[in-house]
N, C-alpha and C positions, 0 to 999 in steps of 0.2 A: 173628446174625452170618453173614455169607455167607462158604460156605467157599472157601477158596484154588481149589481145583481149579474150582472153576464161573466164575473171574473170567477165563478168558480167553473161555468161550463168552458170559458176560455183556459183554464188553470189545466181542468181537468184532460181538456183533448192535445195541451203542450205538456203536460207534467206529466201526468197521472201517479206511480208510484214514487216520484220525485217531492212530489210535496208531501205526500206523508214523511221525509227525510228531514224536511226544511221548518218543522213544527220545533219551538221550546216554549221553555217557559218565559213569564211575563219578567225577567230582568234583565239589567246591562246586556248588552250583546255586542260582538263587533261581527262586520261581516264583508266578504270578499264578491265583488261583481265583477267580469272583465267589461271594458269599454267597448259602445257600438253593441250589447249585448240586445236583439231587437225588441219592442214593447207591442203589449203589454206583457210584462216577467216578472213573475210572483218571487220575492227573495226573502222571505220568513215570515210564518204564522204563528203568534203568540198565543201561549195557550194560559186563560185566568181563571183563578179559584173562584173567583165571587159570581156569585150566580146569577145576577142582575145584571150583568154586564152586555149593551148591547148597541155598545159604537164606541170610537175611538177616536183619538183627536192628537196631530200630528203640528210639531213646531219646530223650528231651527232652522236650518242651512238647506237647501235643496227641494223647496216646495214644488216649484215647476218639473222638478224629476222625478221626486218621488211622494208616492201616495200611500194610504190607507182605507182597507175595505174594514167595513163594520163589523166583520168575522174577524177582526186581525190581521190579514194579510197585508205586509208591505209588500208594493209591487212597483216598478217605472213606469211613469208615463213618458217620459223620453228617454231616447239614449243615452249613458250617460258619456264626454270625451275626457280622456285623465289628463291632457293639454291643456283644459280649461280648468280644473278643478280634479285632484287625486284623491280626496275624501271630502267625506260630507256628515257633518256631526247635530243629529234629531235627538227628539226628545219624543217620546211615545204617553199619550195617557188611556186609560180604561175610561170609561163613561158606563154611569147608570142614570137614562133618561138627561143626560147632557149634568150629574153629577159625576165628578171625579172619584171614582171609588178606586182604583190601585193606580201606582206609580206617583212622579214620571217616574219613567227609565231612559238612559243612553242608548243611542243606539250609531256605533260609527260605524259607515259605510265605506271601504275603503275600494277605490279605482282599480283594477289591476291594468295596465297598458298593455295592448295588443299591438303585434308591429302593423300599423295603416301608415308609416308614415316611411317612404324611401328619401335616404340620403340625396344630397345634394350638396353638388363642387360651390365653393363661395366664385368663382369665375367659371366663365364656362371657356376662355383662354387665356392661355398663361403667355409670357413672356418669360425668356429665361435668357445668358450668354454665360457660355462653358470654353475656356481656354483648350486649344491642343493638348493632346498628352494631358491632360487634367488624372491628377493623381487617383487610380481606384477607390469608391467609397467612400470620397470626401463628398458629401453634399454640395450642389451647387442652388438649386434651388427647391423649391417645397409646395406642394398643392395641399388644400384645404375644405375639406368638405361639413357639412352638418347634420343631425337627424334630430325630429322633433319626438323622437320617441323617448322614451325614459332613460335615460343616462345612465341607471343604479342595472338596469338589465340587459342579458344581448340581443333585445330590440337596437340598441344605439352602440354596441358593441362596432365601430369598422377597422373595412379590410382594406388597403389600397393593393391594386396589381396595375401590370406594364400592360394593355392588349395587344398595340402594336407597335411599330419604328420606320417613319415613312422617310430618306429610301431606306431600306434594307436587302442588297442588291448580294448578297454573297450569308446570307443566313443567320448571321450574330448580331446579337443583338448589344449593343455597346451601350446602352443605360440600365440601371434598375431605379426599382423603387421601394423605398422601406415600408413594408405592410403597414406598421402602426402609425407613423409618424409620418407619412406622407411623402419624405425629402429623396430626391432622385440624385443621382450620382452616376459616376461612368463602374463599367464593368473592369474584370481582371481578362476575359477575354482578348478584349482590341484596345485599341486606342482610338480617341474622338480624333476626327481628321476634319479636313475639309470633304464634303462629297462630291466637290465638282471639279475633275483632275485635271479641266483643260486650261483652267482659269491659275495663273502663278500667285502664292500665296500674299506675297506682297500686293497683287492687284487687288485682290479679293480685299486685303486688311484695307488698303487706302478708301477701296469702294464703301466700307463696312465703318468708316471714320467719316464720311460724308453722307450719308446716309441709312443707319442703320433702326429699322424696323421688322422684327421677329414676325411681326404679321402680315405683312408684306411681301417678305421675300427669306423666309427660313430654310437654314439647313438640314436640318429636321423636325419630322413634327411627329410627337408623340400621344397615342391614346391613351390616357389611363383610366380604369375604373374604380368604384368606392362601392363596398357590398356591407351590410349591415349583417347582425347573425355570424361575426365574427369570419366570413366570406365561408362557413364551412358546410353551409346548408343549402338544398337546392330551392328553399322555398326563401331565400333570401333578396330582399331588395334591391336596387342598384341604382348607381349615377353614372353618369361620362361627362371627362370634359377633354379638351386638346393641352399640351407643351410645345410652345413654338418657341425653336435653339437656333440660335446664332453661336459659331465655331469663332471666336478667336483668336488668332495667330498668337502664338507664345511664343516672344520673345527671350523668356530667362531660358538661354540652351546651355547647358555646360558644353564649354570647349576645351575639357581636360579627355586624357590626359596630355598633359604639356611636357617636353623633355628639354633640357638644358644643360648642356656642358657642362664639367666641370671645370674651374679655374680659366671661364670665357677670360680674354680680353676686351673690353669693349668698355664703351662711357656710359656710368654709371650714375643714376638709376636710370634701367631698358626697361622696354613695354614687354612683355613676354604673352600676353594675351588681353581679352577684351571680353566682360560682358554687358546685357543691357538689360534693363529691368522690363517689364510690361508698361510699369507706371514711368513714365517723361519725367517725372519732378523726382523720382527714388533720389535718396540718400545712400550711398554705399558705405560700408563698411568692412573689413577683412580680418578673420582672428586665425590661429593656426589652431587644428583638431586638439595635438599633442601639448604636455605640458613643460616647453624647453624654454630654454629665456632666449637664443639666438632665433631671430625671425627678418630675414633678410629680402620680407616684401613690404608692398604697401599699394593701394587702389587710389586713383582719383578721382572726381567728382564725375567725370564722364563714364565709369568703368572700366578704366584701363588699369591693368593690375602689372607694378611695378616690381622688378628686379634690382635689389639697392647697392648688393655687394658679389662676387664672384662665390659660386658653390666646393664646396668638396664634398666630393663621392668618399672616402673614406672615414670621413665622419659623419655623413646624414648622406643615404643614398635618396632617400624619398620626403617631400615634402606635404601636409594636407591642410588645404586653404579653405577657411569655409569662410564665406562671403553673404553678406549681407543685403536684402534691398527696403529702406522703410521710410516712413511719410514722414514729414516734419515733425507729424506727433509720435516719433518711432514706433507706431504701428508698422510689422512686418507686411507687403505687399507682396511680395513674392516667397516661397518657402526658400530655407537658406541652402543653397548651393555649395558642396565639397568637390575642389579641385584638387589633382594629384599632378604634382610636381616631379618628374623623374630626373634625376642627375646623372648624366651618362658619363660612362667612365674615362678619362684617357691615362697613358701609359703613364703615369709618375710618381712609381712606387719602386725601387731598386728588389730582387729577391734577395732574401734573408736567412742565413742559417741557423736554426733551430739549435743546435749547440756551437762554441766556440770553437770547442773542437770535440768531434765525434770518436769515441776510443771503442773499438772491435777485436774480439779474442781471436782467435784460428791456430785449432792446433794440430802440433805439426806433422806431418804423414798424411794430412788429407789430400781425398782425391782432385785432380783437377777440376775447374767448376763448381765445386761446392761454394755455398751460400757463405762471404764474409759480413754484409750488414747490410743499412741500405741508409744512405744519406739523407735526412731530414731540412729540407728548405722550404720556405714560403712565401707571397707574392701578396700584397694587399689591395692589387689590385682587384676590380670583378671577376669572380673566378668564373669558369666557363668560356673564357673570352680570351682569347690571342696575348691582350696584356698581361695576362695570370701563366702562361702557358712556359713552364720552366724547361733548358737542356743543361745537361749537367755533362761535363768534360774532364777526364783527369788530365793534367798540365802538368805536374813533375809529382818525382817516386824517389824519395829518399829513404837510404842511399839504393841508385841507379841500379835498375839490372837488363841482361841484354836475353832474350826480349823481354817486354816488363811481366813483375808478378802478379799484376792485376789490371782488371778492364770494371769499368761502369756502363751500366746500361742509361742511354743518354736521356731517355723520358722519363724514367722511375727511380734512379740515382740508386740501384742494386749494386752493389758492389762485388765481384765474385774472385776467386782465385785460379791464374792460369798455369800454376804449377804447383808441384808440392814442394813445403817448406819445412827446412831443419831447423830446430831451435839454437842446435849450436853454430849455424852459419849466419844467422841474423837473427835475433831476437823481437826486432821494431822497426818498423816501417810509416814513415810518414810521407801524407799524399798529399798533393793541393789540387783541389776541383773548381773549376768554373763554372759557376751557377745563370744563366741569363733568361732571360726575357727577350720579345724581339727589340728593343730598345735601352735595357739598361743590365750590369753584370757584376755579381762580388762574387767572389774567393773562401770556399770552406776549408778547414784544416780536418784531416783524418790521419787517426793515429791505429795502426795496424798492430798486435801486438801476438807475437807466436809462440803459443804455450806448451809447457812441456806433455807428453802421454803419458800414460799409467802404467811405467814399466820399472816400481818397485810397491815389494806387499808388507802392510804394516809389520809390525812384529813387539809381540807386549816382553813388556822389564821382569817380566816371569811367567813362566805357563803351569805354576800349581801355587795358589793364593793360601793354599790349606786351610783347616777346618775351622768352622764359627760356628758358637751354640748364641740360637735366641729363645725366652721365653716365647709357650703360647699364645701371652696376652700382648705381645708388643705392637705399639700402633701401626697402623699404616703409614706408607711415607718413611721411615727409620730406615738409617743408613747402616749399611749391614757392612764393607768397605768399600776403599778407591783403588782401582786399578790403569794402569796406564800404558799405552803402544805410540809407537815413533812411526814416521813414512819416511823415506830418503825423496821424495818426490818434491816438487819445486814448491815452496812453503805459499799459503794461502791459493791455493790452487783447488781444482776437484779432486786433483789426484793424491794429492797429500791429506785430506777430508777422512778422516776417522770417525765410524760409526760400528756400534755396540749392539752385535744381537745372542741373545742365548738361546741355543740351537737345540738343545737337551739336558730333560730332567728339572725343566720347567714345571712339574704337576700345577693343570689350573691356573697358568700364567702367575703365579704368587709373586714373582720376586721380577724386576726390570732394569735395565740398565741407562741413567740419566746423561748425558753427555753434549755439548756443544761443538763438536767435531774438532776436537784440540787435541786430542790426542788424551785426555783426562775422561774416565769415568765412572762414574756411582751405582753402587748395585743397592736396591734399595728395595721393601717391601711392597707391595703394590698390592695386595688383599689381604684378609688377618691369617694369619695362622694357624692350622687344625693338628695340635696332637696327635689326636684318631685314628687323622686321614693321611697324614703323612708328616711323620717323624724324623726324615731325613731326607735330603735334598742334595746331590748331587749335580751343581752346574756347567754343560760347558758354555764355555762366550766367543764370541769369534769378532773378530776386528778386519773389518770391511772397508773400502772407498766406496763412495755413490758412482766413480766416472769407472768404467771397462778398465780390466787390465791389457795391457799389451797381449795382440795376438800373440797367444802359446804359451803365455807365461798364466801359471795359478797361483791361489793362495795354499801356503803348506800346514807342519805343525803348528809352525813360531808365530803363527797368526790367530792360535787358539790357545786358550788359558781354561781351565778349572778350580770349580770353588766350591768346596763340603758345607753344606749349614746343617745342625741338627737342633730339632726343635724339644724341648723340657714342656712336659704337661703342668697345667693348672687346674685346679677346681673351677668346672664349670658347670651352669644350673642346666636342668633337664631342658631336651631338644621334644617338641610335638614335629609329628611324624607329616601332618598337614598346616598349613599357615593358616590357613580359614576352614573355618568349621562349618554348616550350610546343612540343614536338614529341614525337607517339606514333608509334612504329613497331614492325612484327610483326619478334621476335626473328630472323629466317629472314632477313631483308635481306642480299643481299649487299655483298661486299667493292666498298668504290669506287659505292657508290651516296649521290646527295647527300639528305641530311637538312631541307636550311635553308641558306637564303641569310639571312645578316645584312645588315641595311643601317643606313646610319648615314651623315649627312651634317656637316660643318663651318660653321657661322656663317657664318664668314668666307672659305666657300670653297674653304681649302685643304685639301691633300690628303691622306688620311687611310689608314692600313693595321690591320689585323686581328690576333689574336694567341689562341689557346685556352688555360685553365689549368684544375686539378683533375679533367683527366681521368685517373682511378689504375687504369681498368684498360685504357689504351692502345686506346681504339676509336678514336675518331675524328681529326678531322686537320680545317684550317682552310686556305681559302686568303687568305695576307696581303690581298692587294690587292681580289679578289673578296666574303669574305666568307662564303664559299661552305664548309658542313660537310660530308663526306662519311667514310664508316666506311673505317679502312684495317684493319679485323682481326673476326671473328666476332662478332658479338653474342649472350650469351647470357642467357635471362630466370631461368631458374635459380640461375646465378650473382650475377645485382643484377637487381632488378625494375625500380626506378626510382633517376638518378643527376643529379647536378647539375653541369656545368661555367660555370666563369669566363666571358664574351667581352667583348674589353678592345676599342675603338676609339680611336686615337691618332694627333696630329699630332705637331711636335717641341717643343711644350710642355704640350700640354695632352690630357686623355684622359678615358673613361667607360667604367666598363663595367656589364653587365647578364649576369643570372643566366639560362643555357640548361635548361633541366627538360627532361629524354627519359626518356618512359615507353617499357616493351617491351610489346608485345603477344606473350603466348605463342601457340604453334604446339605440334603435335599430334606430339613429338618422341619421346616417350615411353611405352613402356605398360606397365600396370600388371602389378606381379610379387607374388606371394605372398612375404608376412614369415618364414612360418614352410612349409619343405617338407617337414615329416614328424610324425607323431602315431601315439599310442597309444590303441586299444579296448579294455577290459576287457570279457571275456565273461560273466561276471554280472552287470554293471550295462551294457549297450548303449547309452552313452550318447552323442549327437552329438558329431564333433569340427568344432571353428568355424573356421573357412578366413578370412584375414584378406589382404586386397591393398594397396597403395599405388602411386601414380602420381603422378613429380615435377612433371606438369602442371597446368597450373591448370584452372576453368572455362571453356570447356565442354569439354575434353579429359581431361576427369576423371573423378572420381564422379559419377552414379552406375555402380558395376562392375555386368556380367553374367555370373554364372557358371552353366558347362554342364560336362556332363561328355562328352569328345569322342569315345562311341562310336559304333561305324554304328548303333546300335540304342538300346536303354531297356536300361537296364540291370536285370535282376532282382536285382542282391544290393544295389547303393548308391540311394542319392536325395540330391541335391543340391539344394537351396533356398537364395534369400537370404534374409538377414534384414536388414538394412539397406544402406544404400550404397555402405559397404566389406567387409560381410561375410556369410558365405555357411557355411551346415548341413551337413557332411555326416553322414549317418546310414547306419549297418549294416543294411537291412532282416532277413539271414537269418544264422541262428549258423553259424561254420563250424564243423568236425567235427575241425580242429585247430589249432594256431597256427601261425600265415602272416602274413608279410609283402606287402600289396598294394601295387603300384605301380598309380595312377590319370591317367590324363589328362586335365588340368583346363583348361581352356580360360574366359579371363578376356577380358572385354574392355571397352573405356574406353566413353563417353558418346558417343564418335565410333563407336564399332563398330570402333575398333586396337586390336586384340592378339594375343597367341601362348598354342597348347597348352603349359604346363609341367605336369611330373610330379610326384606329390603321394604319398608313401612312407606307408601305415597300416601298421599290426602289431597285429593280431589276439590276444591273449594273456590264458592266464590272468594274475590282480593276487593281489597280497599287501592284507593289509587299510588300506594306506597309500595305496593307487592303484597299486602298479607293476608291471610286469610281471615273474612269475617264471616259473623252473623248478623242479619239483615233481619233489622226489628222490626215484631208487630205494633199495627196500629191499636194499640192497646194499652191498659194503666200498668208500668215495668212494678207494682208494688204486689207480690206476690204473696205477703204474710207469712206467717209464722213456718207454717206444717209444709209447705212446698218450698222454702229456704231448706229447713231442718232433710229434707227430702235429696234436695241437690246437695247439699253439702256430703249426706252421706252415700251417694250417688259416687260423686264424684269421689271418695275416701276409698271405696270400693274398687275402684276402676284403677286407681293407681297400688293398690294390692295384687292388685291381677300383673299387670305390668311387671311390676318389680319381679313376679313369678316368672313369667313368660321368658324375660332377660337373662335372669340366673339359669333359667335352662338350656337357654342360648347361650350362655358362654361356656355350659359345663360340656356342650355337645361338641363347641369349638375346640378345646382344651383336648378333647380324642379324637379329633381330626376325623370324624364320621361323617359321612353324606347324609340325606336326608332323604329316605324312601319313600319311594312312592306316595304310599297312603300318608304321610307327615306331611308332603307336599298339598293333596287335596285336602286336608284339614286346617292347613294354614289358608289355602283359598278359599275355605267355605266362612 
């Protein structure tokens, strides 16, 4: 034991300015030690008012660790370990001559844990068996490690990793291991195999069923380590242990995909495949993927998966079998297995034609070869495939001609014609085609039909309709008359198809002709009416087919008609000359300055005056008769940015009006002024106080602010920085030596480079532990009497006169937007 009297020179040549640190007062205390910290270590000296005090007397939890010297000092006599004990909770008293003169107090001493303590595997060899092809990142088995270090911190934080893979004869590494959770599993790399290729797998498994020990005789063997300090630190601790893997043969192999006739012959239910579980005792079971109610297998107890009834490929080309393997307690043993069924096709689909019978126009005079249709047939057999593979033949041509009118192309069933055909020599031709397959064949019917050409031109039931009066207001859509043309060409044809167009004196497409190609049609209005603009309409219409006319032949008179409309005026309200009215002006404009001229004419002429509404905050002003807006009062953009008035235009019965929009454009009217003009520094925490500005103008007479501080010089105690747009740093660089009130001149200015020096009030002060600033009382009687209350009161009455003076000057100085010179600046510093 080291005696009392030696722990201050011992204190003094381990501590020295440390224990002046570790000095309080004589109350409660808690206190932090790390573990293994070496002794003897002085860990707090209490310091007591009572003058007599001169030994101290120690009780509770940890006598053998912890001591006290007669000066106060706690110190260890041993180390302390946070394994055996993570605090220790004393009780401290003062002694005068072995009386108790102050306390107890508490005093809890809390362990901090240091990492002394490296992980450790709970085996230092595993045993493990991993199936072939064992699915990536499924776990197969799991290592376990421990640390006696503290659990709450990353002393006991682990890390697991892979180090090595013995063999590993080609570089990949086929296991991982999960960092947190220890469980190893195969990779997305490879697959687990056997490693020894000479040996066939079935010998290996029967060998591995008579004797299997991982320790023994392993496939692989694996290093893993365990790192505490969450593996990310080089001063981390570590463990090793081994993984000894036995590979076994995996049985469950899918042997899809399987293929099966359709419409087999054979005795029914066939085995069609076979699987086998890993587990000898598995139970099978088989469901189908899809959700059909024909399911025409079934597995038996051995794995053999049964075919019950003959397939067709035309109704289900693909079947999906998912299979089962699971223990008596239908626990899954193996994952469940999807077999694919394929139904292959054979010939037993006849082709099919797509109409009963196909009907083709061709009309007549065309050239040899030209395109008459193309036959439409189909096969439901598998297409792609010889079964599916259609020849089309024509077999007879009614009625007969020498040589025939038509050929088909035998793979695409294209129909074409190999002569030209008169309508008056045969009208219809009907064909029969032979449709086959390499094994089976039907018969389509085609019906050829030869239509007449375009070699007669409409001709209307009169070519002058004479003259129609409509009012100016009549709707749109009103049928104005019906006019009508004939075709001699062969009826319901293209060539007999009557269409309506009006060729001139259209103005502004007004008027349209409605028709369904009958030979019937409707001249009707199609936009309103304009007196004004056109008073009389003059149509001609021409009567068209959509198909050519016969080479040589045109259309003449007798295929055009004419139709007079004249239009009768109405009273109508006045016309503005614009649809939208739209005026920006900078808010600075002055009084009696014109904005916009409106304008706006009458139909008819007559005479028309002007009128403003919705102007609510009295700018502007209208002249009746001109039109003419002009501002009769301040514009300001602060007060409304954008506003919308009425403007009416009126005769003595009739009137319109249109909506005025006046944007402002602001002006550089304003500058910015700090939110807040005064703040508090705490002298133990130096912390920036944030200066904050606003300016009611918009961009670009805005942010971004520039703040300076406006003295002749740099200043050595402040530093002023922005930090963003509107706001700005200031910092204390140097502690004053007492509390003081700084008055600063802060100089702010907008995006235009407008603004003015304002003054910015700090106060330097000691805080209370809430942030604020106090006064730290003497040790003296606070009872001051009469004449020194009477004193401060009118002190203080004083001082807030001055104030209120100083602000009023301050704000009248703001209000002119004047800087503050020079000498205003050093009198505000002094």
């Amino acid at each position: 034991m080291v005696h009392l009297l030696l722990l201050p020179l011992l204190f003094g040549i381990a501590g020295g300015k440390d224990l002046e640190e570790k000095k309080g007062p004589f109350v409660n205390t808690e206190l932090d030690v790390p573990e293994g910290t070496p002794v003897p270590y002085p860990i707090y000296q209490f310091q007591v008012t009572h003058p007599g005090v001169n030994n101290f007397r120690l009780s509770g939890e940890g006598n053998q660790e912890i001591q006290i010297s007669k000066d106060g000092w706690l110190y260890l006599e041993k180390p302390l370990d946070w394994s055996q004990d993570d605090h220790y909770i004393i009780m401290v008293e003062a002694l005068a001559d072995n009386e108790v003169v102050e306390g107890p107090v508490n005093v809890i001493i809390n362990v901090l844990d240091v990492n002394n303590n490296a992980p450790y595997f709970n085996q230092s060899d595993y045993k493990a068996l991993v199936r072939e092809n064992n699915v990536a990142g499924v776990p197969f088995t799991r290592v376990f490690a421990l640390d006696h270090d503290d659990p709450e911190t990353p002393n006991a934080d682990l890390h697991y990793s892979l180090i090595s893979q013995i063999p590993n004869k080609h570089g990949t590494l086929l296991f991982q291991i999960n960092p947190k959770t220890g469980e190893i599993s195969t990779t997305e790399e490879g697959k687990v195999v056997k490693p020894n290729p000479f040996l066939p797998s079935s010998l290996v498994s029967e060998m591995r069923r008579r004797n299997m020990d991982a320790l023994e005789d392993p496939d692989y063997t694996l290093l893993v380590r365990v790192q505490d300090l969450g593996g990310g630190s080089d001063t981390a601790l570590s463990g090793n242990a081994r993984v000894h893997i036995i590979v076994q043969q995996n049985l469950w192999i899918n042997p899809g995909p399987i293929t099966v006739k359709e419409h087999l012959e054979e005795n029914y239910p066939m085995i069609i495949t076979k699987v086998q579980s890993n587990d000898p005792d598995a139970i099978y079971s088989l469901f189908q993927k899809e959700r059909q109610l024909k399911f025409p297998f079934q597995v038996t107890e051995d794995g053999e998966i049964l075919l019950t009834e003959p397939l067709d490929r035309e109704e289900k080309d693909m079947y999906i079998l998912v299979v089962f393997a699971r223990d008596k307690n239908d626990r899954e043993v193996d994952p469940p297995m999807e077999i694919q069924v394929l139904v292959e096709d054979v010939n037993d689909k006849k082709p099919v034609c797509e109409n009963e019978e196909s009907v083709f126009e061709l009309q007549e005079d065309e050239p040899v070869g030209n395109l008459v249709g193309q036959l439409l047939a189909n096969d439901d057999d598998e297409a792609g495939t010889l079964n599916a593979q259609l020849t089309y033949t024509i077999m007879s041509q009614n009625p007969p001609t020498t040589p025939n009118a038509f050929s088909i192309d035998a793979a695409s069933g294209r129909i074409q014609a190999l002569r030209s055909l008169r309508r008056k020599d045969q009208e219809v031709f009907n064909l029969t085609v032979r449709v086959n397959d390499p094994g089976n064949t039907t018969y389509c019917k085609v019906i050829i039909k030869v239509i007449d050409i375009n070699n007669e031109v409409p001709l209307f039931e009169k070519n002058d309709y004479g003259n129609h009066t409509l009012v100016e207001d009549t709707p749109v859509g009103h049928t104005v008359l019906t006019i009508t043309a004939s075709d001699a060409d062969e009826p319901g044809s293209g060539s007999s198809l009557i269409e309506f167009h009006i060729s001139a004196g259209n103005y502004d497409d007004v008027f349209t002709v409605e028709t369904n190609g009958d030979g019937v049609g409707h001249l009707v209005t199609a936009k309103p009416l304009d007196f004004e603009s056109s008073p009389t309409y003059i149509l001609q219409i021409d009567a068209r087919n959509p198909e050519p006319l016969k080479k040589g032949l045109k259309y003449d008179s007798k295929s055009t008609a004419f139709v007079s409309v004249s239009v009768t005026d109405v009273d109508e309200a006045p016309e503005f000359i614009l649809d939208t009215l739209h005026v920006t002006v900078p808010e600075n404009t002055s009084t009696g300055s014109v904005l916009l001229t409106v304008e706006a004419k009458d139909p008819e002429g007559k005479e028309i005056s002007f009128k403003l509404d919705g102007d609510t905050q009295g700018w502007l002003e209208i002249d009746a008769a001109t039109g003419q807006i002009k501002t009769k009062e301040k514009l300001d953009r602060e007060t409304l940015e954008a506003f919308e008035v009425t403007v009416t235009a009126f005769e003595k019965e009739m009137f319109s009006e249109r909506v005025l929009f006046v944007r402002l454009l602001d002006v550089n009217d304003n500058i910015p002024k700090l939110t807040e003009t005064q703040a508090f520094i705490c002298v133990k925490n130096l912390e920036p106080v944030i200066i904050k500005a606003q300016d009611e103008d918009s961009a670009p007479f805005s942010r971004p602010f520039t703040f300076t501080l406006a003295f002749d010089k740099k200043s050595p105690n402040w530093d002023l920085t922005s930090i963003d747009d509107t706001t700005a740093k200031l910092t204390l660089k140097k502690t004053p030596t007492e509390d003081k009130t700084f008055t600063l001149p802060i100089n702010i200015k907008d995006n235009a480079g407008m603004g003015v020096t304002q003054p910015f009030k700090v106060r330097v002060c000691n805080c209370t532990e809430l942030g604020y600033c106090y006064m730290a009382p003497e040790k003296r009687d606070f009872n001051y009497g009469m004449g020194p209350t009477i004193g401060i009161l009118a002190g203080t009455l004083g001082f807030l006169i001055i104030f209120i003076i100083v602000v009023k000057r301050i704000n009248k100085r703001d209000k002119k937007n004047q800087a503050l010179t020079g000498e205003e600046e050093r009198k505000i510093l002094n």
